[in-house]
C-alpha positions as CSV (number, residue, x, y, z in Angstrom):
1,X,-13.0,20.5,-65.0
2,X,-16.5,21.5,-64.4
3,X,-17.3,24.5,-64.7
4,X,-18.8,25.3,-60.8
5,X,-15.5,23.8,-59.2
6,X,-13.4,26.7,-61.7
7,X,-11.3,29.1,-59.5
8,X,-12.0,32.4,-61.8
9,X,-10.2,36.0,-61.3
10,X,-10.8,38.8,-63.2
11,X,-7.8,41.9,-64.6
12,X,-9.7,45.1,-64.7
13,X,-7.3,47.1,-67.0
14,X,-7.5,50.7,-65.9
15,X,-4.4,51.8,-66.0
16,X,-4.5,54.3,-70.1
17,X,-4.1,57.6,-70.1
18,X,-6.8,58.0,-72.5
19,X,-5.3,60.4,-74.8
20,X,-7.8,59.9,-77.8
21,X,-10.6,60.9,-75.2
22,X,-8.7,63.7,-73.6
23,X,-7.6,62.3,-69.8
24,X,-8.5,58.7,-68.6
25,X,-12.5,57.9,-69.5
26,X,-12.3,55.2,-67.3
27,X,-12.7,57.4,-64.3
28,X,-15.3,59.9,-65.8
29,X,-18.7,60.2,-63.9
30,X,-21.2,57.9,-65.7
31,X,-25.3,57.5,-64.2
32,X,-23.3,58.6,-60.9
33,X,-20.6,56.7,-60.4
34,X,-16.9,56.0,-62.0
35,X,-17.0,54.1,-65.7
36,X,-14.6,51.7,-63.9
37,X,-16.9,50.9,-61.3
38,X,-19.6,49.6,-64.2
39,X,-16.9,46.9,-65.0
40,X,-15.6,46.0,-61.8
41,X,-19.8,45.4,-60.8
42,X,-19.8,43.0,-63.4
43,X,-16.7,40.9,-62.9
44,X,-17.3,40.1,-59.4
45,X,-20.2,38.5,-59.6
46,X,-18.4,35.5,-61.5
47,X,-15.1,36.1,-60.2
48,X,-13.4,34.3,-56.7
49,X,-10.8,37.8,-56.7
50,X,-10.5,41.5,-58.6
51,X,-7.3,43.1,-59.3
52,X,-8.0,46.6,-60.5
53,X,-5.0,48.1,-62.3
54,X,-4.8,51.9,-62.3
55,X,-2.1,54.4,-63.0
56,X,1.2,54.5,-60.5
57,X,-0.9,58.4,-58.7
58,X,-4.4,56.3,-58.1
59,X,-3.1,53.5,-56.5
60,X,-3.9,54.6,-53.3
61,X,-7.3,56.2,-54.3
62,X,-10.2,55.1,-52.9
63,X,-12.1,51.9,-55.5
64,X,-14.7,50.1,-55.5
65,X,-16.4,47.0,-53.5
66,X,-15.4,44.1,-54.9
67,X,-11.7,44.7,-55.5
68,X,-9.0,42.4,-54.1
69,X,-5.6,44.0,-55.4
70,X,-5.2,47.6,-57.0
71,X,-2.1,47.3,-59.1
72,X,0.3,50.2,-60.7
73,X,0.0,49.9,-64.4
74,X,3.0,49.8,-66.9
75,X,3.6,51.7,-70.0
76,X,1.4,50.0,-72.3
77,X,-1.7,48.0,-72.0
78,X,0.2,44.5,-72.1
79,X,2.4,45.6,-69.1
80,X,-0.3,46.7,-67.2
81,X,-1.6,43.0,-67.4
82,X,1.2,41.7,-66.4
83,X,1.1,44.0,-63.8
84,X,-1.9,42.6,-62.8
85,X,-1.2,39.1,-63.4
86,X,1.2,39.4,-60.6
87,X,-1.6,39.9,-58.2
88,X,-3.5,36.8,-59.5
89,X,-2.7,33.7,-57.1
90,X,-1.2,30.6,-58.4
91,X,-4.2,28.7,-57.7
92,X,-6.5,30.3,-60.2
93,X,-7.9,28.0,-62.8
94,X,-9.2,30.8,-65.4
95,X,-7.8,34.5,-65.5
96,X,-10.4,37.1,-67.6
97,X,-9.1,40.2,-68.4
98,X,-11.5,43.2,-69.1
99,X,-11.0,46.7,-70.3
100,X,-11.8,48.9,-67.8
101,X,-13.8,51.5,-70.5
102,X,-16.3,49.0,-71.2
103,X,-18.6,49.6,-68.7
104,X,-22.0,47.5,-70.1
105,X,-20.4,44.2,-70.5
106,X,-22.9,42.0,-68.3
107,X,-22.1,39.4,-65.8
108,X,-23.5,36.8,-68.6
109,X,-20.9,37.6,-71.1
110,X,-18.7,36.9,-68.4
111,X,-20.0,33.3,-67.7
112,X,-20.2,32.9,-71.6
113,X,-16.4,33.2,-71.9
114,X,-15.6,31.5,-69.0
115,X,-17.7,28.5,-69.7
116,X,-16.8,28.1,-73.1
117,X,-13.3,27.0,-72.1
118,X,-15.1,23.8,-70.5
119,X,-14.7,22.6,-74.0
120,X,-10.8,22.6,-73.9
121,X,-9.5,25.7,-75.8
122,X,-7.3,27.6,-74.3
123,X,-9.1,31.0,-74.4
124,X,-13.1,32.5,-75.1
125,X,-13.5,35.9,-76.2
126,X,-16.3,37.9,-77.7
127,X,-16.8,39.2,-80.8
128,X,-19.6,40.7,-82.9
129,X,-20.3,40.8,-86.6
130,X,-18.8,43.3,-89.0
131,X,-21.3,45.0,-90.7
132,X,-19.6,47.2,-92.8
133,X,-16.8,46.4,-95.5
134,X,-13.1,46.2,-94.4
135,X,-10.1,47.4,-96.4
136,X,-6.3,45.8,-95.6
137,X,-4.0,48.8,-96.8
138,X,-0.3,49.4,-97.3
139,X,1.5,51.9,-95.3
140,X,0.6,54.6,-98.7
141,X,-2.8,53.5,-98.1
142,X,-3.6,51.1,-100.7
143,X,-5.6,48.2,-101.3
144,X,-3.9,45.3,-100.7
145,X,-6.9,42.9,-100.2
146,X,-10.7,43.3,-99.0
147,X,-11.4,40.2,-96.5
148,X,-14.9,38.3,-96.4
149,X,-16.7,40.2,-93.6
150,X,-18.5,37.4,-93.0
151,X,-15.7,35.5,-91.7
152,X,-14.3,38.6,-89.5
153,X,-15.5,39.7,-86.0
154,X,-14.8,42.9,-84.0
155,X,-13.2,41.9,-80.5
156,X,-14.5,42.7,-77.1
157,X,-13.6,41.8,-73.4
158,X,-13.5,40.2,-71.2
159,X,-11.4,37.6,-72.6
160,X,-11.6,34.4,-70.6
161,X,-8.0,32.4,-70.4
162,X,-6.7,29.5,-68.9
163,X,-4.5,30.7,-66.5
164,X,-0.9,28.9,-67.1
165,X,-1.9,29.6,-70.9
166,X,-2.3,33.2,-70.3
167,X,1.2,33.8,-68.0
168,X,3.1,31.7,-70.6
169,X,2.2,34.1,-73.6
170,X,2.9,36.8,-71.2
171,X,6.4,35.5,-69.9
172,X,8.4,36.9,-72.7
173,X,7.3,40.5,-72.3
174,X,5.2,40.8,-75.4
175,X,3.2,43.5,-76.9
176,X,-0.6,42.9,-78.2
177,X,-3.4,44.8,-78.7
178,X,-5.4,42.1,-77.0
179,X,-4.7,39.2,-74.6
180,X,-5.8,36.8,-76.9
181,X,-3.3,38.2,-80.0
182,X,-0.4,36.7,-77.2
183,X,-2.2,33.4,-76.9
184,X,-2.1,33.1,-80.8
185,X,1.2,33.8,-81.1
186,X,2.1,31.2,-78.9
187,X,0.0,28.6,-80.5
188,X,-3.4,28.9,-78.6
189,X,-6.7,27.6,-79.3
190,X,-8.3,30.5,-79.1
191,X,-12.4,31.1,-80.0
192,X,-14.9,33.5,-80.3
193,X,-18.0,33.7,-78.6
194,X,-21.0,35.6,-79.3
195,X,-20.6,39.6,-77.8
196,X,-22.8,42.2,-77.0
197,X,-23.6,44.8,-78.8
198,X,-24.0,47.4,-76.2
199,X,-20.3,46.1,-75.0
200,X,-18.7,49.4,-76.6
201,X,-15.6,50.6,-75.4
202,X,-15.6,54.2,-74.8
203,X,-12.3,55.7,-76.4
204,X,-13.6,59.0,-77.8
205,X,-15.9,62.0,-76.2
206,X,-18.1,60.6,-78.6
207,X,-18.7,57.2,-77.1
208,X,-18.8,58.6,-74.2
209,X,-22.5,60.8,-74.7
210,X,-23.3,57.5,-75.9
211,X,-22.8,55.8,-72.8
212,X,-24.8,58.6,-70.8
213,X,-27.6,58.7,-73.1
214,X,-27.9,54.7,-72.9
215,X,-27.8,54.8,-69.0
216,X,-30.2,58.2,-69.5
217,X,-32.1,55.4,-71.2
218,X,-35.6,53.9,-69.1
């Protein structure tokens, strides 16, 4: 498949609660408009169809151009893609899933994971560099081995999948804190593409004067 002749659809998951930020970020004002509406700007530009999923009350709110479907959420993230999924028509060639509360991923990183599935994997998703030194601990907290930062990567969206891959690591109603951690389980060729940087995700107050200073930002 070339990459120009790719059906692509994008899952905008947007369905937390956000309880780590205090109420769901993803609909918080940022530079004037809804955080969600950062991500959903993004994905259409490389995507043939949307599908926004939200919380069961804001299904019949009011969102942004762009969108094809708005989909009630489940009670965890993975449900809420399947949710979505649902939407996605049967003739899609490549399904990306993005996290609605990263609002600065670019339509570039988009066409990065997406293209880099031209070389046959069965998933593309971004990752940047660890800089600082990681720990794997017990459940009492200790040590149990320190990891070569230099062959980990901290894991963004969107993660780009092929789309029979991604519904058949979905099918048996599993539970991942990423799409791609279902596609591994399942067997999946699954690689890592440079990120971004400014693709934070905003999960705590924190993160979230972050974002408005950066969009403060000339």
């Amino acid at each position: 498949m070339s990459l120009p002749s790719l059906s692509v659809w994008t899952v905008i998951v947007a369905g937390g609660s956000g309880q780590r930020f205090g109420g769901p970020k993803q609909f918080q004002d940022l530079g004037g408009r809804p955080v969600v509406d950062w991500a959903v700007e993004a994905a259409k530009s490389v995507s043939d169809g949307v599908v926004l999923v939200v919380p069961a009350d804001r299904v019949s709110q009011p969102v942004p151009d762009g969108v094809t479907h708005v989909m009630a959420g489940g009670s965890s993230r993975s449900e809420s893609v399947r949710c979505g999924l649902a939407a996605v028509p049967d003739t899609a060639d490549v399904i990306c899933v993005h996290d609605a509360a990263r609002p600065f991923a670019s339509s570039e990183l988009f066409s990065r994971v997406i293209a880099a599935l031209v070389q046959g994997v069965d998933a593309a998703i971004p990752g940047v560099a660890v800089a600082d030194t990681s720990k794997e601990v017990d459940d009492k907290g200790r040590v149990v081995n320190t990891p070569d930062r230099a062959a980990l990567r901290a894991v963004q969206t969107p993660q780009a999948f092929v789309a029979h891959v991604l519904r058949a690591a979905h099918a048996n109603a599993g539970e991942g804190t990423d799409d791609a951690a279902l596609v591994e389980a399942a067997g999946g060729y699954v690689v890592v593409v440079d990120g971004e940087p400014d693709n934070r995700k905003i999960t705590t107050p924190d993160d979230f004067v972050w974002a408005n200073d950066k969009v403060a930002r000339p």
